[in-house]
N, CA, C and O atoms as a Tripos MOL2 file, in Angstrom:
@<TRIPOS>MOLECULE
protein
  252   251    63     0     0
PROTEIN
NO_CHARGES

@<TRIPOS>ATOM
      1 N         -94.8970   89.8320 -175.6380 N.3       1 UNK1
      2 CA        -94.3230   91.1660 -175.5570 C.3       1 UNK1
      3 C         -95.3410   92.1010 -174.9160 C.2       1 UNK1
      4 O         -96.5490   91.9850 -175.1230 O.2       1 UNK1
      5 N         -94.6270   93.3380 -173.8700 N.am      2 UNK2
      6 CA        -95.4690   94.4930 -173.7280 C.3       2 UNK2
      7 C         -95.1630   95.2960 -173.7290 C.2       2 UNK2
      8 O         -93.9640   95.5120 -173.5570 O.2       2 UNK2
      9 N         -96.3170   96.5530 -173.9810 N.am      3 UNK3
     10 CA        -95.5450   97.8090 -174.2940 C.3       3 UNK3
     11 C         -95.5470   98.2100 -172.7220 C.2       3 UNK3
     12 O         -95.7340   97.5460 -171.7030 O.2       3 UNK3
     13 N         -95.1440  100.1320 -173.0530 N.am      4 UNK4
     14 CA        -95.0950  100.6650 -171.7320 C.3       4 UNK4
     15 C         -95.5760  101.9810 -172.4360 C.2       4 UNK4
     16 O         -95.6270  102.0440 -173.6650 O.2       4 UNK4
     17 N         -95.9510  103.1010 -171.5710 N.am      5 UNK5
     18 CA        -96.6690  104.5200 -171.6680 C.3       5 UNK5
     19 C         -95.3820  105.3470 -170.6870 C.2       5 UNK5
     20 O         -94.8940  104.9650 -169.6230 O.2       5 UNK5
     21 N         -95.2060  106.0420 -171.1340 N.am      6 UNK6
     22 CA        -94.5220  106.9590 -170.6280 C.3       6 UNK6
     23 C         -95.2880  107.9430 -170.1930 C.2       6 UNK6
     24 O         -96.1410  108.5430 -170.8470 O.2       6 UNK6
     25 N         -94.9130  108.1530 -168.8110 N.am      7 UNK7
     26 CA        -95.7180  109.5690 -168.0850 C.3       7 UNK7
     27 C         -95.3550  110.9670 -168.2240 C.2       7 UNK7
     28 O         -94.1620  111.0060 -168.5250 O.2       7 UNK7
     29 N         -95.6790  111.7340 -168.1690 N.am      8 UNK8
     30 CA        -95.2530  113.2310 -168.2490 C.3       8 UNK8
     31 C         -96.1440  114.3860 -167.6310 C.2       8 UNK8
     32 O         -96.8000  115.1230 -168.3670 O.2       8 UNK8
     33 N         -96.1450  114.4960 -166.4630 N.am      9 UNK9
     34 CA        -97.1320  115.2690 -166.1000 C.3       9 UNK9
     35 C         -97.2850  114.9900 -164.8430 C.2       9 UNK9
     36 O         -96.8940  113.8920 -164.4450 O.2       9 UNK9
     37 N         -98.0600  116.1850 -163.6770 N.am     10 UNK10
     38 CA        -98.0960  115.9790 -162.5740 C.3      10 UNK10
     39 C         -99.7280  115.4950 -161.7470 C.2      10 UNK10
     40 O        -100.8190  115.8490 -162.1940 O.2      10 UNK10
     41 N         -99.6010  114.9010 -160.8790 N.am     11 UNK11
     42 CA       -100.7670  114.9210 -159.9820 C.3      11 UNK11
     43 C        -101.1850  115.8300 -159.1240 C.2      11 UNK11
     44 O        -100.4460  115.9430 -158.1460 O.2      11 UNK11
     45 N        -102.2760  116.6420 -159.1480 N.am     12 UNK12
     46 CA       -102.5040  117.6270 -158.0500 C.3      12 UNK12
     47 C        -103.1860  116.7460 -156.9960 C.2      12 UNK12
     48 O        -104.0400  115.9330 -157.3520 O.2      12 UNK12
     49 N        -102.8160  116.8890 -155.6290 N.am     13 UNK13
     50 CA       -103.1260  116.3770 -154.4630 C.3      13 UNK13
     51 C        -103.4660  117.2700 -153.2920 C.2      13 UNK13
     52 O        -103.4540  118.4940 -153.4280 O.2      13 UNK13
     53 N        -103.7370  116.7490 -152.2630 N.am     14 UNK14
     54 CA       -104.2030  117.8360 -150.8090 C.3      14 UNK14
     55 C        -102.8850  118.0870 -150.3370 C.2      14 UNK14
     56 O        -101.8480  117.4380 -150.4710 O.2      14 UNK14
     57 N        -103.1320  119.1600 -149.7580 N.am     15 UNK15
     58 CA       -101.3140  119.4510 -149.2950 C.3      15 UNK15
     59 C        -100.8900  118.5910 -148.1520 C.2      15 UNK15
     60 O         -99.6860  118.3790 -148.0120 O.2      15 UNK15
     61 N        -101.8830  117.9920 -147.1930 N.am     16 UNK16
     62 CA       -101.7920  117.2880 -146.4590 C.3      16 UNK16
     63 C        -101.0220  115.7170 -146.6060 C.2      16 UNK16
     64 O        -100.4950  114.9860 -145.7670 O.2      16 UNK16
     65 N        -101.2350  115.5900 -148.0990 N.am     17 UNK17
     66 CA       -100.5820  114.2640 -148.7600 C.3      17 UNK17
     67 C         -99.7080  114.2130 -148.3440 C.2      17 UNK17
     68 O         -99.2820  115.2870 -148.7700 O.2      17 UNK17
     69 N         -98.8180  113.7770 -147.7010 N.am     18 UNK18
     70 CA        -97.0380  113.2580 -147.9940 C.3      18 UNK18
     71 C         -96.6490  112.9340 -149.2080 C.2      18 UNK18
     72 O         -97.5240  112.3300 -149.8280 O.2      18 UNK18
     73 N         -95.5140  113.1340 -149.8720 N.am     19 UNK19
     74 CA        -94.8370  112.1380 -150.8760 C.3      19 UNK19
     75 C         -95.1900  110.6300 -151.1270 C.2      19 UNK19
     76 O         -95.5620  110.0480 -152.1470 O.2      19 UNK19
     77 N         -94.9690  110.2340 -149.9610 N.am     20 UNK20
     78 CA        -94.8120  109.0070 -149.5060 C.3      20 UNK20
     79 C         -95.9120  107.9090 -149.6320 C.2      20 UNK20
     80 O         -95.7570  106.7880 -150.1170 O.2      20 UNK20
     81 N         -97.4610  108.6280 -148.9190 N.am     21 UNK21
     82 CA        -98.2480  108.4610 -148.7990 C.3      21 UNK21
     83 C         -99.1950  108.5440 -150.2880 C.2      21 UNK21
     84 O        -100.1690  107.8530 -150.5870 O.2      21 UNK21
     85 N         -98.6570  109.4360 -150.9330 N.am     22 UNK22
     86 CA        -99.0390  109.3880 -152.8910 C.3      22 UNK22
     87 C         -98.2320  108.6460 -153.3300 C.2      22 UNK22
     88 O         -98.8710  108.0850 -154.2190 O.2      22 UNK22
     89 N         -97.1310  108.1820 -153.3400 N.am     23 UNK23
     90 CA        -96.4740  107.4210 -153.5120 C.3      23 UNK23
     91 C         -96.9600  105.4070 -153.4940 C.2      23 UNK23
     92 O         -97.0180  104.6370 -154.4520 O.2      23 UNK23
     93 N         -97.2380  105.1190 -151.9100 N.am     24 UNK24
     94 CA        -98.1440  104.2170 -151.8310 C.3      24 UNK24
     95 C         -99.1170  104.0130 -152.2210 C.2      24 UNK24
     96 O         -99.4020  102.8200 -152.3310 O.2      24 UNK24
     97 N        -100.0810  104.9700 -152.6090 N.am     25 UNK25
     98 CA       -101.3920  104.8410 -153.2520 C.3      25 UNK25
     99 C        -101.1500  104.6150 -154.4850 C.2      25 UNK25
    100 O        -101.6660  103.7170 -155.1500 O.2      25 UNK25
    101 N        -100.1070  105.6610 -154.9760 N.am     26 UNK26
    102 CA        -99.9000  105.4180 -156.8160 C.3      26 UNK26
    103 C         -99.2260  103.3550 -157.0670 C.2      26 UNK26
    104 O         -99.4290  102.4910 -157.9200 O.2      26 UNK26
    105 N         -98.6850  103.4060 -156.2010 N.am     27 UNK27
    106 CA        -97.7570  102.0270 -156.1640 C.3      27 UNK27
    107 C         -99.1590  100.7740 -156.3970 C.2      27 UNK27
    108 O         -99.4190  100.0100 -157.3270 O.2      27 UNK27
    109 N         -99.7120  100.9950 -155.2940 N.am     28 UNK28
    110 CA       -100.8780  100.3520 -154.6810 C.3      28 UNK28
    111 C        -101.2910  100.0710 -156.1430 C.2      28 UNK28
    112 O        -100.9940   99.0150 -156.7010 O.2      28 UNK28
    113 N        -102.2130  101.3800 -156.9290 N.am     29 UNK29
    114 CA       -102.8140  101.4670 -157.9530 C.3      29 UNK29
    115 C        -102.3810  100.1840 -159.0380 C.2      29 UNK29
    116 O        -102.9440   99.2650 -159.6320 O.2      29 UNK29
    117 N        -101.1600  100.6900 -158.9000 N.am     30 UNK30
    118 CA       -100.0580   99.9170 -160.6700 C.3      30 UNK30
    119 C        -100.1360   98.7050 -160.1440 C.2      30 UNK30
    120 O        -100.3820   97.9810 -161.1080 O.2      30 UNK30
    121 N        -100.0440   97.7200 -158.7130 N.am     31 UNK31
    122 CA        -99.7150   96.5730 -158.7880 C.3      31 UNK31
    123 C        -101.4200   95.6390 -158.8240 C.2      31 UNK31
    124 O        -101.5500   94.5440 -159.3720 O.2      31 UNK31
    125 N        -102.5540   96.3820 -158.1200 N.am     32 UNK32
    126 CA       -103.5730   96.1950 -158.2150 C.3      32 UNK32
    127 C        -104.2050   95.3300 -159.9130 C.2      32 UNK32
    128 O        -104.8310   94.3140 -160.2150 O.2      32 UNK32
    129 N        -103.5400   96.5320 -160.6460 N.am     33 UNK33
    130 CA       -103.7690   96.0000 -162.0660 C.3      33 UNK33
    131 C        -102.5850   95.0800 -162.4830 C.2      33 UNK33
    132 O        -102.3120   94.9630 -163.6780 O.2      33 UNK33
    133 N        -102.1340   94.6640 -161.8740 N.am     34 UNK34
    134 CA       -100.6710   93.6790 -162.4420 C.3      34 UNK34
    135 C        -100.1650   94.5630 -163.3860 C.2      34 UNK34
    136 O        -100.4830   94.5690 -164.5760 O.2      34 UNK34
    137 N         -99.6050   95.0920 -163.0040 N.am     35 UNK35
    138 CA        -98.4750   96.2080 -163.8770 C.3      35 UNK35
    139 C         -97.1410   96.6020 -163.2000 C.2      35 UNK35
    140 O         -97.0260   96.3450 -162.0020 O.2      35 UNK35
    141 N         -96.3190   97.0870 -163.7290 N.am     36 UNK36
    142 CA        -95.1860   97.3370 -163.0480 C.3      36 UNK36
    143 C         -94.8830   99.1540 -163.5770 C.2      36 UNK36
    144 O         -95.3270   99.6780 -164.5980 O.2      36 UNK36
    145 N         -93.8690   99.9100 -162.3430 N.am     37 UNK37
    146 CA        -93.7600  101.4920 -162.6510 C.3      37 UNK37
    147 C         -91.8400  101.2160 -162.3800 C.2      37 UNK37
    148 O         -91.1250  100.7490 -161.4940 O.2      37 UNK37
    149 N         -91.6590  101.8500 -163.7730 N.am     38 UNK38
    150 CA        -90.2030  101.7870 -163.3920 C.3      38 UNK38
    151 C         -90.0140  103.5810 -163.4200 C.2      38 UNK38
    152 O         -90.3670  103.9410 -164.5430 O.2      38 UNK38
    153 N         -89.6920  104.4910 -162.7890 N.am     39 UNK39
    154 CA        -89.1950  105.7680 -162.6100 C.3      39 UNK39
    155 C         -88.6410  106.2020 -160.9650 C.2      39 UNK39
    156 O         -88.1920  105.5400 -160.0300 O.2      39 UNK39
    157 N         -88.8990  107.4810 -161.1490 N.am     40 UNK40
    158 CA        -89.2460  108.0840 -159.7130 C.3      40 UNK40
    159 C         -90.2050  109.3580 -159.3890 C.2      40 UNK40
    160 O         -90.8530  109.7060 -160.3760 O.2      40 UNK40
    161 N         -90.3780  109.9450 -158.4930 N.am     41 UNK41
    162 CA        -91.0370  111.1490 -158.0900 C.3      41 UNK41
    163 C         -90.4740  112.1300 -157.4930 C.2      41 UNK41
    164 O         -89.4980  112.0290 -156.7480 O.2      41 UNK41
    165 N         -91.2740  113.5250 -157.8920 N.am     42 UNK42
    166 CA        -90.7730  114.4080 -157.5730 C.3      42 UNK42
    167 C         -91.8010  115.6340 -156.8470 C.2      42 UNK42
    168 O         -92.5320  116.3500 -157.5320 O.2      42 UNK42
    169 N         -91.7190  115.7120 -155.5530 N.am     43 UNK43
    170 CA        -92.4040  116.7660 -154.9750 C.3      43 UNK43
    171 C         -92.3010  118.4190 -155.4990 C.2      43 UNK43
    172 O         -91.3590  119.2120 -155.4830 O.2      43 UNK43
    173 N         -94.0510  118.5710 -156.0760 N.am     44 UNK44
    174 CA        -93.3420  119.9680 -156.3370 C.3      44 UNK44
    175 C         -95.0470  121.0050 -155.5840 C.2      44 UNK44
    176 O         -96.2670  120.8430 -155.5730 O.2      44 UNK44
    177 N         -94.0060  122.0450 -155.0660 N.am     45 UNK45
    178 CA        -95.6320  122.6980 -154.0470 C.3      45 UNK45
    179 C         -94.8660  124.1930 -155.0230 C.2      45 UNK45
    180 O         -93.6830  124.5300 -155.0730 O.2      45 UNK45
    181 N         -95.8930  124.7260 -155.5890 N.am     46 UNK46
    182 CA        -95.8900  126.3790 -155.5520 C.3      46 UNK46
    183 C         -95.4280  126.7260 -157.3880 C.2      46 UNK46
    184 O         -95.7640  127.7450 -157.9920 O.2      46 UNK46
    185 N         -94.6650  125.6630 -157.9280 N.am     47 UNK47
    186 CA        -94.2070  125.6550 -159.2700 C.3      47 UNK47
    187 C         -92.3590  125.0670 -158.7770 C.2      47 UNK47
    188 O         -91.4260  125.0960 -159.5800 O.2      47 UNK47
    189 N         -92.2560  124.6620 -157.5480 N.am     48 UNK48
    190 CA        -90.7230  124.4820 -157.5790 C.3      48 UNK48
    191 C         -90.4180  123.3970 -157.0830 C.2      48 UNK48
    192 O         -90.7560  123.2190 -155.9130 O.2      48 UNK48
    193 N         -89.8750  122.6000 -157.6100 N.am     49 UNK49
    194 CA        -89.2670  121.3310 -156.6600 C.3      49 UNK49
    195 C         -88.8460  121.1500 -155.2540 C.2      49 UNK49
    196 O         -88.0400  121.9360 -154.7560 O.2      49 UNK49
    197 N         -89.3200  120.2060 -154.6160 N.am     50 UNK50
    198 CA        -88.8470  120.3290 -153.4640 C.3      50 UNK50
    199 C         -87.7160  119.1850 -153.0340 C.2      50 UNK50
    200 O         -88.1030  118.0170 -153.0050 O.2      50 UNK50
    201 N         -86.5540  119.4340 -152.7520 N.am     51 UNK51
    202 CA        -85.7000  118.8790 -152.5910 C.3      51 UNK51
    203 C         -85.5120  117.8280 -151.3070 C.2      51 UNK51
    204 O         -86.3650  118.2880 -150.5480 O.2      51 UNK51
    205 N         -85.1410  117.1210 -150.8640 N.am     52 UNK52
    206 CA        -84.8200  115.7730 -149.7740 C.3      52 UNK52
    207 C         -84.6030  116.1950 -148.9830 C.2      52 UNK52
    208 O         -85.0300  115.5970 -147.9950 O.2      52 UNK52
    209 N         -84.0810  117.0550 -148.7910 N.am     53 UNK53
    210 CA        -83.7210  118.2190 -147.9300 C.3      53 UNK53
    211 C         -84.7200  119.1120 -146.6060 C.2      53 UNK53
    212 O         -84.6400  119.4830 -145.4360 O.2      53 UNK53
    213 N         -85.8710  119.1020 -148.0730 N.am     54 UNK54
    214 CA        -86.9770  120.2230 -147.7250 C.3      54 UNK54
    215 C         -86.9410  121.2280 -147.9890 C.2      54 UNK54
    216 O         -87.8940  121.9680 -147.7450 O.2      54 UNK54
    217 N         -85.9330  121.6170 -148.5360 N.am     55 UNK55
    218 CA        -85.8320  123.3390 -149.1460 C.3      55 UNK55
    219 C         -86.2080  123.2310 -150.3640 C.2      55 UNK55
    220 O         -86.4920  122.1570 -150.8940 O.2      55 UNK55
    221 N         -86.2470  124.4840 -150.9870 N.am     56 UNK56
    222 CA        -86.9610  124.3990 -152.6300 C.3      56 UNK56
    223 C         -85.8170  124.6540 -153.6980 C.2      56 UNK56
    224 O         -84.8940  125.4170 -153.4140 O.2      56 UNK56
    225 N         -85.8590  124.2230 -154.5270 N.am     57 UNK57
    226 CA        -85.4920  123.8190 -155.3080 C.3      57 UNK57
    227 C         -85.6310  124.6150 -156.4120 C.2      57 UNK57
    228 O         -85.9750  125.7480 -156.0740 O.2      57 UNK57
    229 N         -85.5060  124.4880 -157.5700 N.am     58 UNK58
    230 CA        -85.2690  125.0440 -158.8230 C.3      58 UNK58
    231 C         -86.7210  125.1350 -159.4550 C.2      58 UNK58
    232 O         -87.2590  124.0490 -159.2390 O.2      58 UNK58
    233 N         -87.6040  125.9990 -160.1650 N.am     59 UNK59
    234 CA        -88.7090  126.0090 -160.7470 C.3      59 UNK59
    235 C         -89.1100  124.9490 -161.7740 C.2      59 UNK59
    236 O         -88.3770  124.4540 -162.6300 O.2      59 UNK59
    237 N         -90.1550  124.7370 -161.5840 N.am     60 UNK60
    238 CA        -90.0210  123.0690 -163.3240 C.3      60 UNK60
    239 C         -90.3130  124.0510 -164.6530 C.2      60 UNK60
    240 O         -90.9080  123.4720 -165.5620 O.2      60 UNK60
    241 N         -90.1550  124.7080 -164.7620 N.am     61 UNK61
    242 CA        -90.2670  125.5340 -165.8970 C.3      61 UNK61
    243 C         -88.7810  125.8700 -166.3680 C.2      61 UNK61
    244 O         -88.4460  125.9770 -167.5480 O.2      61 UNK61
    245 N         -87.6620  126.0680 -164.9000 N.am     62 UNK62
    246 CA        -86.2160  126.0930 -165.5180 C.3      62 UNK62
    247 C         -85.2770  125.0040 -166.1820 C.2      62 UNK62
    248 O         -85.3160  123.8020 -165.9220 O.2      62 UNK62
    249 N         -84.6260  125.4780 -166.8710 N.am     63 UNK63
    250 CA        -83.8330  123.9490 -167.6900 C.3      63 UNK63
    251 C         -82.5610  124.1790 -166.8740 C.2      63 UNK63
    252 O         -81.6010  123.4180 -167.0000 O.2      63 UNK63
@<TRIPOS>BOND
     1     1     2 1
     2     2     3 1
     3     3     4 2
     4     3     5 am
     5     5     6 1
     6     6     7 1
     7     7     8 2
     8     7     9 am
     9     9    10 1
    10    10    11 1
    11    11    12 2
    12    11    13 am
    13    13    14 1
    14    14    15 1
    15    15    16 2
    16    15    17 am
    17    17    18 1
    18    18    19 1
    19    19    20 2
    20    19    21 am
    21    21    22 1
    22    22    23 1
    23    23    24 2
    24    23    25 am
    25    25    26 1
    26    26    27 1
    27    27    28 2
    28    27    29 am
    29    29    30 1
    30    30    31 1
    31    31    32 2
    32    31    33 am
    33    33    34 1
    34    34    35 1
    35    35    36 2
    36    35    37 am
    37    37    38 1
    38    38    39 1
    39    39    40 2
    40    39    41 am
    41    41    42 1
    42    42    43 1
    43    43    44 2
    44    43    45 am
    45    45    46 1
    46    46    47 1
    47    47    48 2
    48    47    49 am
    49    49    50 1
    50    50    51 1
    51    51    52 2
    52    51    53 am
    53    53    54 1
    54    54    55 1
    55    55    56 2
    56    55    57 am
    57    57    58 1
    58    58    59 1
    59    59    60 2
    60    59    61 am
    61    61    62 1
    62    62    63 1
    63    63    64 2
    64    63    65 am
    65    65    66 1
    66    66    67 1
    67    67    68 2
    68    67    69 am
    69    69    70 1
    70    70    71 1
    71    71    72 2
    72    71    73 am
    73    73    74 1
    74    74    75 1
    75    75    76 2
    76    75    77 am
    77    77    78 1
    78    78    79 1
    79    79    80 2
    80    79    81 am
    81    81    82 1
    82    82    83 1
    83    83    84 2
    84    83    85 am
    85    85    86 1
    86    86    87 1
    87    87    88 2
    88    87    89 am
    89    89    90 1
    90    90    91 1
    91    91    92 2
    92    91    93 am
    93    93    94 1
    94    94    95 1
    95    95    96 2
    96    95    97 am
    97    97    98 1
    98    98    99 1
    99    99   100 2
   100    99   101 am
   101   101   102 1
   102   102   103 1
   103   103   104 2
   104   103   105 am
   105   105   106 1
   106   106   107 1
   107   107   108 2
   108   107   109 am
   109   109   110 1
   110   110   111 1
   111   111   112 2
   112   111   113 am
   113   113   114 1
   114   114   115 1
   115   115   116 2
   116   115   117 am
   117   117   118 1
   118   118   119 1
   119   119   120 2
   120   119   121 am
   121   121   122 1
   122   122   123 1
   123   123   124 2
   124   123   125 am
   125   125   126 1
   126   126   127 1
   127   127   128 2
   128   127   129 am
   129   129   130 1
   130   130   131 1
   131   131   132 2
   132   131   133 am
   133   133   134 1
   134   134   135 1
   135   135   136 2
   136   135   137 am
   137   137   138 1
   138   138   139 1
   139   139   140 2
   140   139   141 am
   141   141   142 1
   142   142   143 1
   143   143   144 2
   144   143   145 am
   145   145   146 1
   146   146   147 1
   147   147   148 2
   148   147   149 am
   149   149   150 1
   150   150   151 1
   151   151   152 2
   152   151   153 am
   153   153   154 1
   154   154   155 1
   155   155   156 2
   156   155   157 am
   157   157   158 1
   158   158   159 1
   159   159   160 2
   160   159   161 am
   161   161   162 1
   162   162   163 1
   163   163   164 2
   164   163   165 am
   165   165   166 1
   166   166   167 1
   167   167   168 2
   168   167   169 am
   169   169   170 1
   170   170   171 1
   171   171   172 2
   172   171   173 am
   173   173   174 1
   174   174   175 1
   175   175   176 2
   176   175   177 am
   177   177   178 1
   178   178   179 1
   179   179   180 2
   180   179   181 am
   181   181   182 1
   182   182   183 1
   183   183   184 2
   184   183   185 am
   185   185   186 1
   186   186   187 1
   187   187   188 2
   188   187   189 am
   189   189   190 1
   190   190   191 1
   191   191   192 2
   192   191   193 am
   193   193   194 1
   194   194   195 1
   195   195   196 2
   196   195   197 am
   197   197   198 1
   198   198   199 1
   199   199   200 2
   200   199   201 am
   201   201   202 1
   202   202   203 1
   203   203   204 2
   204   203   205 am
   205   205   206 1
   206   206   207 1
   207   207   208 2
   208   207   209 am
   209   209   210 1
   210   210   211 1
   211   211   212 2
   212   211   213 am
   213   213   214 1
   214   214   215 1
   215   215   216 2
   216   215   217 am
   217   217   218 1
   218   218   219 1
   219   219   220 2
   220   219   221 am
   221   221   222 1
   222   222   223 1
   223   223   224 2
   224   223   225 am
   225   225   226 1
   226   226   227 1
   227   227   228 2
   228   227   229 am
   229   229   230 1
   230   230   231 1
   231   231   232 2
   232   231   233 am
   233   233   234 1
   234   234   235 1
   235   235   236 2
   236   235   237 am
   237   237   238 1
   238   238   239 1
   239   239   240 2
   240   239   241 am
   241   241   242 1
   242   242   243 1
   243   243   244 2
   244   243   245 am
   245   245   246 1
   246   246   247 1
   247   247   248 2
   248   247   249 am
   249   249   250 1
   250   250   251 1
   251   251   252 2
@<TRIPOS>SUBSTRUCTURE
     1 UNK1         2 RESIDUE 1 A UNK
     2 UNK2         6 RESIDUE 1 A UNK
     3 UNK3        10 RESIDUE 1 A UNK
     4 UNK4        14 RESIDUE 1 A UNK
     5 UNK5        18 RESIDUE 1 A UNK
     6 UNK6        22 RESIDUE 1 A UNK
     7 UNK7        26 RESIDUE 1 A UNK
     8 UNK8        30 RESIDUE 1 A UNK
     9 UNK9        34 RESIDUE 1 A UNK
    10 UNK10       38 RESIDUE 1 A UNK
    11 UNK11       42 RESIDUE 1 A UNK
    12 UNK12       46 RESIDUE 1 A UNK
    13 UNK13       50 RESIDUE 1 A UNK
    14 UNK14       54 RESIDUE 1 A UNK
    15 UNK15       58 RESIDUE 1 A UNK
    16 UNK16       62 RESIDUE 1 A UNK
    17 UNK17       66 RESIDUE 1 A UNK
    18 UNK18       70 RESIDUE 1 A UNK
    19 UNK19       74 RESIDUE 1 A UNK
    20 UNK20       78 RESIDUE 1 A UNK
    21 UNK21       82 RESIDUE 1 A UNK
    22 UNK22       86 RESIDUE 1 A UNK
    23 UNK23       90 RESIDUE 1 A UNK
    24 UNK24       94 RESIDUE 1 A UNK
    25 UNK25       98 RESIDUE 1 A UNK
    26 UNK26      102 RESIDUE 1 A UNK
    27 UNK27      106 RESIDUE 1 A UNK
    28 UNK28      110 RESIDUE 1 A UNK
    29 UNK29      114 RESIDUE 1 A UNK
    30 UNK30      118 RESIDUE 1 A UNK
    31 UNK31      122 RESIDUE 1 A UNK
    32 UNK32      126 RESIDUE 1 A UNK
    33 UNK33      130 RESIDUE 1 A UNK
    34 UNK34      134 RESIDUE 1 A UNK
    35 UNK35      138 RESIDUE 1 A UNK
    36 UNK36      142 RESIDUE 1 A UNK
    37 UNK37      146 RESIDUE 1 A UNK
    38 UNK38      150 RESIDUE 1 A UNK
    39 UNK39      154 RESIDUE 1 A UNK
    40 UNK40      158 RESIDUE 1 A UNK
    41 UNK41      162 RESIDUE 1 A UNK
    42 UNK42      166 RESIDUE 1 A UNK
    43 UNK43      170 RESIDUE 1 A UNK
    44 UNK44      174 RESIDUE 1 A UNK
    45 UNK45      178 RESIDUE 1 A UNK
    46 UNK46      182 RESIDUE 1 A UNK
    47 UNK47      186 RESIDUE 1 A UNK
    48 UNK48      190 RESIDUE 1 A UNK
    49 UNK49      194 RESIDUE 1 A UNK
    50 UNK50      198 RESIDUE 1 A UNK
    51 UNK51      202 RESIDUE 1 A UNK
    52 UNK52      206 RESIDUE 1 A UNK
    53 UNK53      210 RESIDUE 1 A UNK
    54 UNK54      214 RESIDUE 1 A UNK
    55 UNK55      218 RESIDUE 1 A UNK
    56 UNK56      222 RESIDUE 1 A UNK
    57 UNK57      226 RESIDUE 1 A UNK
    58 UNK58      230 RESIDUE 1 A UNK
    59 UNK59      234 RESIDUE 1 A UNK
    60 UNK60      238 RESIDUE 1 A UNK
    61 UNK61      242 RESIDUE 1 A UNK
    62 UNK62      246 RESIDUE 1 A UNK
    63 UNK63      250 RESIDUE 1 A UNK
């Protein structure tokens, strides 16, 4: 049997990062250690989500 950790919380990065590109590195990270990440991600610049789109989105502070 194994457990799992639940995440909650964000990564601060260079703005230059892509999604994508933190994305691969974080991926990179988890399989490096033989581990597996079951979720997803969410771009957020300023306090607001940024949507697929590219426009912004709703604040993470709003419910």
């Amino acid at each position: 049997m194994r457990k799992e950790f639940e995440i909650q919380g964000c990564v601060e990065v260079p703005m230059e990062l892509s999604e994508d590109e933190f994305f691969d590195k974080f991926i990179a990270f988890i399989e490096y250690n033989n581990w597996s990440f079951g979720g997803g991600i969410n771009e957020v610049v300023g306090g607001y989500y940024i949507n697929a789109d590219g426009t912004r989105g709703k604040h993470v502070l709003d419910e």
